[in-house]
Phi, psi and omega in degrees: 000128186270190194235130172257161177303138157246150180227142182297144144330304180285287184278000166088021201254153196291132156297117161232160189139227177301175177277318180268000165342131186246324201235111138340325178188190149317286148351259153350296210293290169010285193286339189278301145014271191315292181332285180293000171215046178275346172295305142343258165318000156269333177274002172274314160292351159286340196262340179283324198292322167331281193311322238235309170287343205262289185278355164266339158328295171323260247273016158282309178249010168278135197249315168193205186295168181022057161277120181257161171200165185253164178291352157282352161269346178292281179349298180294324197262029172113290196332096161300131183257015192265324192251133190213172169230356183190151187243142143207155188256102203297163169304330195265346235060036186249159192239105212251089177298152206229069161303098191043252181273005186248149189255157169219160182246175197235098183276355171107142161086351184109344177230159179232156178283098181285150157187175150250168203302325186291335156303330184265344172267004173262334176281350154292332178296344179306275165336306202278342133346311245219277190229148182267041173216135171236150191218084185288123162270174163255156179303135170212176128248140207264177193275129175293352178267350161315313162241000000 
């Protein structure tokens, strides 16, 4: 009985080995991987790349606790108000955006409260203190009118 050639996927090159072998080598099986889900891995990696410029924009310009700056310097230095890694929502309303540890609140008037997240969970335990119910979000991405 004769056998028919099978060839990889990737490089077209004759397979020899198993009967169900797809690939030539490591390699090849790799690239083909990358290949089919690179449109994936770019929007994922744009989107980290976002994130990343978003939390050294914060933590470039909070200087210390409660630093406001206005919204046309986030803006001017870069900052997307789209890309966030957490929402989480206060007890008074205010809605306090979180790019990995740096925070930022929308104080109104055009400006905002820079902090980092470890600031902001020590003025929450005052609150949870205060009152035993928390109102956690989830990491998501908002809407640019959201913050």
């Amino acid at each position: 009985m004769e056998e028919l050639k099978r060839y990889c996927k990737a490089c077209d090159e004759e397979i020899r080995g198993r009967r169900d072998k797809q690939f030539c080598s490591d390699y090849c099986r790799a690239a083909h991987y990358n290949h089919r889900h690179a449109d994936i891995t770019q929007m994922m990696r744009s989107i980290h790349c976002t994130l990343r410029r978003n939390r050294t924009i914060l933590l470039q310009l909070s200087r210390g606790i409660n630093q406001k700056v206005h919204r046309l310097t986030l803006l001017r230095k870069g900052l997307h108000f789209g890309f966030v890694t957490q929402v989480v929502s206060t007890h008074e309303g205010h809605t306090l955006c979180f790019c990995y540890d740096q925070g930022y609140k929308d104080l109104g008037n055009g400006y905002y409260e820079l902090f980092q997240k470890s600031e902001y969970e020590m003025m929450r335990s005052v609150e949870a203190d205060q009152d035993k119910s928390s109102d956690w979000g989830s990491g998501r991405f908002i809407s640019e009118e959201a913050c």
